[in-house]
Structures are given as C-alpha cells and as structure tokens.
C-alpha positions in Angstrom: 45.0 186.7 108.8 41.3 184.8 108.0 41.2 183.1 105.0 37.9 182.7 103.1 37.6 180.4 100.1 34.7 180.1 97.5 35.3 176.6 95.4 34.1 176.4 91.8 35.7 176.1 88.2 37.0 178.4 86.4 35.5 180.0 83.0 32.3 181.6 81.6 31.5 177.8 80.6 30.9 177.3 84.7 29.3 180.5 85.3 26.3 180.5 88.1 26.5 176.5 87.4 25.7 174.4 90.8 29.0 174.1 91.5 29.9 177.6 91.5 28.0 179.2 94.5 31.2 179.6 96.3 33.0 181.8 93.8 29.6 183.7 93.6 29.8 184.2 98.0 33.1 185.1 97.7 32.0 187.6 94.5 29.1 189.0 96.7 31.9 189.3 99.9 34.5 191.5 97.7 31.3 193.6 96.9 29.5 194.3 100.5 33.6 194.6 101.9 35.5 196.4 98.9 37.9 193.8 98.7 38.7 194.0 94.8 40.1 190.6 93.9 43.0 192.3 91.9 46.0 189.7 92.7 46.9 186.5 90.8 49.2 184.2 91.9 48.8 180.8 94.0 46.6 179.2 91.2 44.0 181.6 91.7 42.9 185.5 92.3 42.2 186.8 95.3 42.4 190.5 97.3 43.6 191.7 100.7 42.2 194.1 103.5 43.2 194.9 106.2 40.8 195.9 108.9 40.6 196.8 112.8 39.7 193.3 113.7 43.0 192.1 110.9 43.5 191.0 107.7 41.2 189.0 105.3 42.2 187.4 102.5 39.3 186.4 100.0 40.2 183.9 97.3 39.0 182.1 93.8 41.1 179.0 93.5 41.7 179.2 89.1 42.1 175.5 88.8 39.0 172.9 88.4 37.0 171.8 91.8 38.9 168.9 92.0 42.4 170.4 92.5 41.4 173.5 94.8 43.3 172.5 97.6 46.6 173.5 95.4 45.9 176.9 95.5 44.6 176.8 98.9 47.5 175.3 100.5 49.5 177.5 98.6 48.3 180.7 99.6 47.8 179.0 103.3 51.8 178.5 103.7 53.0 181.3 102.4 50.9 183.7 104.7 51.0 181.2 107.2 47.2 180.4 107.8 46.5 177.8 110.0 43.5 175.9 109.0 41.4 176.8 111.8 41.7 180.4 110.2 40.8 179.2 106.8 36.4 179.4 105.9 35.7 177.3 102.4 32.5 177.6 101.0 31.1 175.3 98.7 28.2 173.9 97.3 26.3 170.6 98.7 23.8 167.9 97.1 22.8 167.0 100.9 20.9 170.3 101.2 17.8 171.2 99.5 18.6 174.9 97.3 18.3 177.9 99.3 20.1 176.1 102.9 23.6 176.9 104.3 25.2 175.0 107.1 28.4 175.9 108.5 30.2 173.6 110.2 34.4 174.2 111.9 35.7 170.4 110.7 34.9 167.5 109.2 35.1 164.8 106.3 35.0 165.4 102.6 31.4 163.9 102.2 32.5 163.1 99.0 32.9 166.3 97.4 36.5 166.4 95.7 37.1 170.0 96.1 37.2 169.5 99.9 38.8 166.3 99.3 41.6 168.2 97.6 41.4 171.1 100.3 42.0 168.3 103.5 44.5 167.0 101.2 46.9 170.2 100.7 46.1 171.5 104.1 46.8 167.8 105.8 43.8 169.3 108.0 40.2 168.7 108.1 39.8 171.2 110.8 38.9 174.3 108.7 35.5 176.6 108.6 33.0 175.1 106.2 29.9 177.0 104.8 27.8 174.5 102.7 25.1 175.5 100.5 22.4 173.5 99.2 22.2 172.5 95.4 19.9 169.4 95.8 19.8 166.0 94.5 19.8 165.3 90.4 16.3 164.0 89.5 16.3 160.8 88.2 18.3 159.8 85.0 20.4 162.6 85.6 24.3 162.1 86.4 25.5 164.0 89.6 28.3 165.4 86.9 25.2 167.1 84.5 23.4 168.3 87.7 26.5 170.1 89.6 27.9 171.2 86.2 23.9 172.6 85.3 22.2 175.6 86.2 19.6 176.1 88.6 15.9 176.5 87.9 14.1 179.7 88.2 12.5 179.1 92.2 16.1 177.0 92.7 18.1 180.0 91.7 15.7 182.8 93.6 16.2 179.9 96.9 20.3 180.0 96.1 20.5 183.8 95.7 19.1 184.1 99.2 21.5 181.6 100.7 24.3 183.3 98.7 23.4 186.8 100.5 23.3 184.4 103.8 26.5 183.2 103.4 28.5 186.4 102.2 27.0 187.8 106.1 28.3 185.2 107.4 31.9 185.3 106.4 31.6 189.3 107.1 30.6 188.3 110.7 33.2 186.0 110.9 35.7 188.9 110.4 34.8 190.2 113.8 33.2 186.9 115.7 34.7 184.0 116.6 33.5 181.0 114.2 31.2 179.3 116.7 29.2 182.2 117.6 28.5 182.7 113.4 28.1 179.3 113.0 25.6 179.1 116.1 23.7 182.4 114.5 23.3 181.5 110.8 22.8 177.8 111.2 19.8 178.7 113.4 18.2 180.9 110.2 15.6 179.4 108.4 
C-alpha cells in the first residue's frame, strides 16, 4: 500500500491559507482518482482504492501542522507502511510560489509538520513533494505569512503547482519514486 499525505490545519479558518497546499493536492488527487475521502479515524480522514498497480491510501491529517506526524504514524502502523511507501506533501518558504520539488529523504528544514512526521515515523526516509509559498516580505512574521492567503499571480502560480503535484503522486501509483521525482523535478 502507498501512502500519500497532504499536511495543513484543519478548519474553514485555514482554508487555501499558505500552509494548506497539501490538503488542497491531496483534495485535487481524490478528484482526478475517485478516491472519496469518506473514513475518519487515525486523527484525520482519508479514503482507500485499490488498483491494478495496489492500494493507495490518501490522507488529511485533522490535527494542527505541528502534530501531523500522530496521524501519520498512526495510519502508517496499523497498515504497515514502511516509510519509503509513505509521499507527504507540504508547503515550503524556500521556493518561490508556483515550484514543486520532490525529494525521497531528508531533514525537517525547519518545518514542524515534517518535524513531527520524522518524529512518529522514527524515519526521515519518506517521499516529499514541496511546494513553494515564498518568503514573508518584510515586517511580516513567518506565522502571518504561512497562516495568510496568497495573492492573486501567487495563487494562479500555486494552482499550477497544485495540478503538478496531484500528477505526480498519480504517477507515483504506477512509477517507482525516482523516475517521478526525475520527471516533475525537471518541469519548469
């Protein structure tokens, strides 16, 4: 089973808020698959499919960024995911609106959802799609600019790199990580 993972908070307060690209992939994902996210349980809602290449698992984690790894590692043991099985997307300051990276391990970089994710997975070798938010301009806390929404030409940049990233983890159902991250990495 391939786990993918869209990190945000929670509410209609966080809706289409920086920090909630990932729940807005993994919205986009149940869409373009059919993959109703009709379950709750594991601290979050997520849906099942089952498919020639196996099952996928989509998932919203339901508690704040900072403790997604609980429902993560929750769902991860119980259907016994390995982390190398497991794709998170989240949002990233590093990268300019509009870009995706996807990388197979790494650190936290100082974002606490992952934090939390390496944390309740005692891995940092899971799939990572990152997707760029930007930098707060000056005078603004990195709290008001993740928590904000996006401008007009930011949002129309994220949109694309939401449609990007949703591809991606629908490749990833039938390719071996490397060979998505080597083809959507390479897009502009």
């Amino acid at each position: 089973m391939k786990l993918a993972v869209g990190l945000g908070n929670p509410g209609k307060k966080y809706e289409r808020t920086r920090h909630n690209v990932g729940f807005e992939v993994i919205d986009r994902v149940s869409d373009q698959l059919g993959i109703p996210l009709d379950q709750s349980k594991f601290k979050g809602i997520f849906g099942t499919t089952r498919t020639a290449q196996g099952k996928m698992t989509l998932l919203k984690p339901m508690t704040f960024m900072n403790l997604s790894g609980e429902s993560i590692g929750q769902l991860a043991k119980y259907y016994d995911i390995p982390p190398e099985d497991i794709l998170v997307i989240y949002d990233d300051l590093d990268l300019e609106p509009g870009t995706i990276r996807l990388r197979s391990k790494g650190g936290h970089g100082g974002h606490n959802g992952i934090r939390s994710t390496m944390d309740h997975l005692d891995s940092k070798n899971f799939n990572r799609i990152r997707i760029g938010i930007g930098r707060p301009e000056p005078g603004k806390t990195v709290t008001d600019h993740v928590l904000g929404r996006f401008s007009p030409d930011d949002r129309t940049a994220v949109d694309g790199a939401i449609r990007q990233a949703a591809d991606a983890v629908e490749s990833w159902l039938t390719n071996d990580f490397t060979l998505v991250m080597n083809d959507f990495n390479k897009k502009p």
